[in-house]
N, C-alpha and C positions, 0 to 999 in steps of 0.2 A: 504494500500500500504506500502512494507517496505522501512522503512527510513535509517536506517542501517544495514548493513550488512558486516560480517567477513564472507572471504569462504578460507578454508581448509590453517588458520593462522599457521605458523611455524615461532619459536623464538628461533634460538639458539646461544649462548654464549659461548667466547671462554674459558678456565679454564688457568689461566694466566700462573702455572709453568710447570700444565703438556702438557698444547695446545691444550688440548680434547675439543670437541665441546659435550657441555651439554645444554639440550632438556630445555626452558622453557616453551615454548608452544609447543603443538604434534595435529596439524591440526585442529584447535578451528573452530568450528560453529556456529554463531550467528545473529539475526537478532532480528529486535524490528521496533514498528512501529513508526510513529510521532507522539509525546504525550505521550508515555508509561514512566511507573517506572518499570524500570527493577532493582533486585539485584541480585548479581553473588556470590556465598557465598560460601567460604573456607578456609583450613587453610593458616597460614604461608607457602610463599614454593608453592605456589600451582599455581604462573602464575597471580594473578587479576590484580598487580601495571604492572607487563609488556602487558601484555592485556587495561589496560589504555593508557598507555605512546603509545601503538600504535594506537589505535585510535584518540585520542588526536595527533600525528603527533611528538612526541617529538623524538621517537624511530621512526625505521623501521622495516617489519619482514623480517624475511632470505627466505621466500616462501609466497604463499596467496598474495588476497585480499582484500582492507576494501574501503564500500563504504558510502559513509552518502551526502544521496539526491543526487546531480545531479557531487559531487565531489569525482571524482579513488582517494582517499588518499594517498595511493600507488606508485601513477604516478606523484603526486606532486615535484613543483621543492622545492628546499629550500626556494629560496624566497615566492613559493605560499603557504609553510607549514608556513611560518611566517605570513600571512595572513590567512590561515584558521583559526589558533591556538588566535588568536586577533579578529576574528568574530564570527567565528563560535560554539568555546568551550568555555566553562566555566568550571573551575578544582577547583576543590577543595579537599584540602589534611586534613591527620589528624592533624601536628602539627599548628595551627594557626601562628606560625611564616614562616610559609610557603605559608600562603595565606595574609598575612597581613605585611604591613609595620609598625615597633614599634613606629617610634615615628609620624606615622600622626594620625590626628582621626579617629574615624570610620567615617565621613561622606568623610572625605578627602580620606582613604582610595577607599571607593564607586567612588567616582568621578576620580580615578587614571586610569582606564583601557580607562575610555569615553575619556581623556584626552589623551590619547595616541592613541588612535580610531580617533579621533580629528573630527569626528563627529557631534558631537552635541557643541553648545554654552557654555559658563559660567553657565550661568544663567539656562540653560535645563539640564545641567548635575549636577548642585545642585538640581531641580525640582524631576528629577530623583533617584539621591541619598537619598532623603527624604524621596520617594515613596517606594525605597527599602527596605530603615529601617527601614520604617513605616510596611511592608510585613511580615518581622520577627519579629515583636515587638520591636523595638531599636529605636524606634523616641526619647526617650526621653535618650539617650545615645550618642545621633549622636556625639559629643563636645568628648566625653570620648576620650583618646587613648586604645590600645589593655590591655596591663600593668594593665590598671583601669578595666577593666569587666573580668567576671568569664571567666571559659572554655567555658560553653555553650554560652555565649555571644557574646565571641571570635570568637566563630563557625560559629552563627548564621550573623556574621558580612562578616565571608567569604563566606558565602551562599549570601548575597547580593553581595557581588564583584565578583563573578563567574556571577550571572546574570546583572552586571552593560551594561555590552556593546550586551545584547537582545541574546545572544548565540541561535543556533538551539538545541545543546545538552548541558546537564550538567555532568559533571565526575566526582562522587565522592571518592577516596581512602582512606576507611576506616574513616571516616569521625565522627564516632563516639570510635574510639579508644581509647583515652585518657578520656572517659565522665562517669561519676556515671551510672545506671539503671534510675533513672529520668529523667534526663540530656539527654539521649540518646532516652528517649520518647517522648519529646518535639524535637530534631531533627527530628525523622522520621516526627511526629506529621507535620513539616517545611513543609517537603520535599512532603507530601501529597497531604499539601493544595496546594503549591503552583504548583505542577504538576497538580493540579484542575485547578486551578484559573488563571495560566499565561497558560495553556497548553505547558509547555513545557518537552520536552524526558529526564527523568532523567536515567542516569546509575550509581547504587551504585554499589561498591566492597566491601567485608566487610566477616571478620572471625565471626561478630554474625548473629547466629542464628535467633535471633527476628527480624531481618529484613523478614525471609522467610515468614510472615503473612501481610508484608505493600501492598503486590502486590498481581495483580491477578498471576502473574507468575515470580517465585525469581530461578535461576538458579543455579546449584550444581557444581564447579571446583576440580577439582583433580590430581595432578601432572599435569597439563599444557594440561589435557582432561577436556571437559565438562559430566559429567558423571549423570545426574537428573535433575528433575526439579520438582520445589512444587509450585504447584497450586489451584487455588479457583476452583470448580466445580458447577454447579449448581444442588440444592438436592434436594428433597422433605421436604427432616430431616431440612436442615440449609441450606440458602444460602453460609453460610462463611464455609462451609464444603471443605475442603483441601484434596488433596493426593500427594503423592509422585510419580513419575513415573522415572523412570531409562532409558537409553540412550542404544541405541544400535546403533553402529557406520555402515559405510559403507560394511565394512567387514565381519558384524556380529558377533562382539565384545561383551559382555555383560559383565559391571561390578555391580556386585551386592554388595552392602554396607557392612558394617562388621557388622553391626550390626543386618542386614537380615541374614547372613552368621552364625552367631552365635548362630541366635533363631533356626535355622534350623538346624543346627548341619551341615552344608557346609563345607566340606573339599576342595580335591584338584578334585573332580568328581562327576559329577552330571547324571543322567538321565533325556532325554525329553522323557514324554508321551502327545502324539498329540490325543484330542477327542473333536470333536464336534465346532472345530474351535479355540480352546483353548491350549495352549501350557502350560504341569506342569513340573516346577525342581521339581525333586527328589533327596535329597542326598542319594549318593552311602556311605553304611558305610564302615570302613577299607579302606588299601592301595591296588591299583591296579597294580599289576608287569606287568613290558612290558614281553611279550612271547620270 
């Protein structure tokens, strides 16, 4: 059953001196179930942090739908986005000063959302906290503040406090930005188990690449279109056998990659030949004059 869902999302901003409305999002489609790890993966520029911020409730969109379980995000008043955004999301950003307070510890940090939730007791919201930091390896750091632990540990500190107050979804933006190649192994590595083992729906956004292999299905953005998607298939060859599949919109739109476009020798014209239930481009060579 789907748990979330974006239908036909429009984002657009106004351009402060010339007053031109520019397109961040251009009719996003999405959905995921309960439990999934989804990544959304693109460049700068490309739509992921405003496609958070609306889901997450922090933003609204200029058009579209977002639904997550039994709540129109959409329809929300202010005061009920201050309550979705406190129960139900968990955020987590790339600079750790943006998910972390400097000068409390990481266990204090943990226990800050439950406290504000107000929720759970003293005593259950340190329980808790313990159990979080114990989830990302940091039991024995809990005392630390942010300042004293690496980046990844920083990280790994705001991945506990994104899941402090039980969230239904987790929202990560770029969460591995600032991090080495190992550093950012041992995140995902986080972000696996604990989508195992707490079952809950993670949604990364994220310019790297190596996230396309953490999922069965990591999704492709492109100036504010969803434009692919790379997924695990099942083979004979490999189970972990991957393909690429490309996005054709309502319209029948088709954007084909540049890096398809290249190998192919794709210019501005293509031929379809239709056999046998199979649809082939062909690149047209040279320019075609209009008559």
């Amino acid at each position: 059953m789907t748990f979330l869902e974006c239908n036909d999302l429009i984002k657009l901003y106004i351009e402060e001196q010339s007053k031109i409305q520019v397109p961040a999002l251009r009719g996003i489609e999405l959905s995921a179930h309960e439990g999934d790890l989804v990544a959304i993966i693109g460049p700068s520029g490309s739509g992921k942090s405003t496609l958070i911020n609306l889901i997450a409730g922090i933003d609204k969109p200029s058009s579209g739908e977002i639904i997550l379980g039994d709540d129109i995000v959409t329809k929300l008043t202010t005061r009920q986005l201050t309550q979705y955004r406190r129960h139900r999301i968990g955020l987590l950003y790339q600079l750790p000063e943006r998910n972390l307070v400097w000068n409390l510890s990481a266990m204090k940090n943990v226990m800050l959302p439950m406290k504000l939730a107000g929720k759970l007791s003293h005593s259950e919201q340190k329980k808790r906290a313990k159990q979080l930091l114990m989830d990302v390896g940091l039991d024995r750091r809990e005392k630390h503040k942010p300042y004293q632990l690496s980046g990844g540990e920083a990280q790994r500190t705001g991945i506990a406090v994104a899941l402090a107050n039980d969230p239904d979804i987790v929202l990560a933006d770029e969460p591995t930005g600032e991090l080495d190649s190992v550093t950012t192994f041992k995140i995902i590595h986080y972000f696996k188990t604990l989508n195992e083992n707490l079952g809950k729906t993670f949604l990364v956004v994220t310019h790297d690449d190596r996230f396309a292999n953490m999922t069965n299905k990591a999704l492709r953005i492109l100036d504010g279109r969803m434009v692919g998607l790379h997924r695990a298939v099942d083979s004979k060859i490999s189970l972990s056998h991957r393909e690429e599949v490309v996005y054709v919109d309502d319209h029948g739109n088709l954007r084909i990659p540049d890096d398809i476009r290249k190998q192919a020798g794709i210019q501005n014209h293509v031929q379809i030949e239709i056999r046998d239930g199979f649809a082939t481009i062909i690149p047209v060579r040279g320019d075609i004059k209009d008559e």
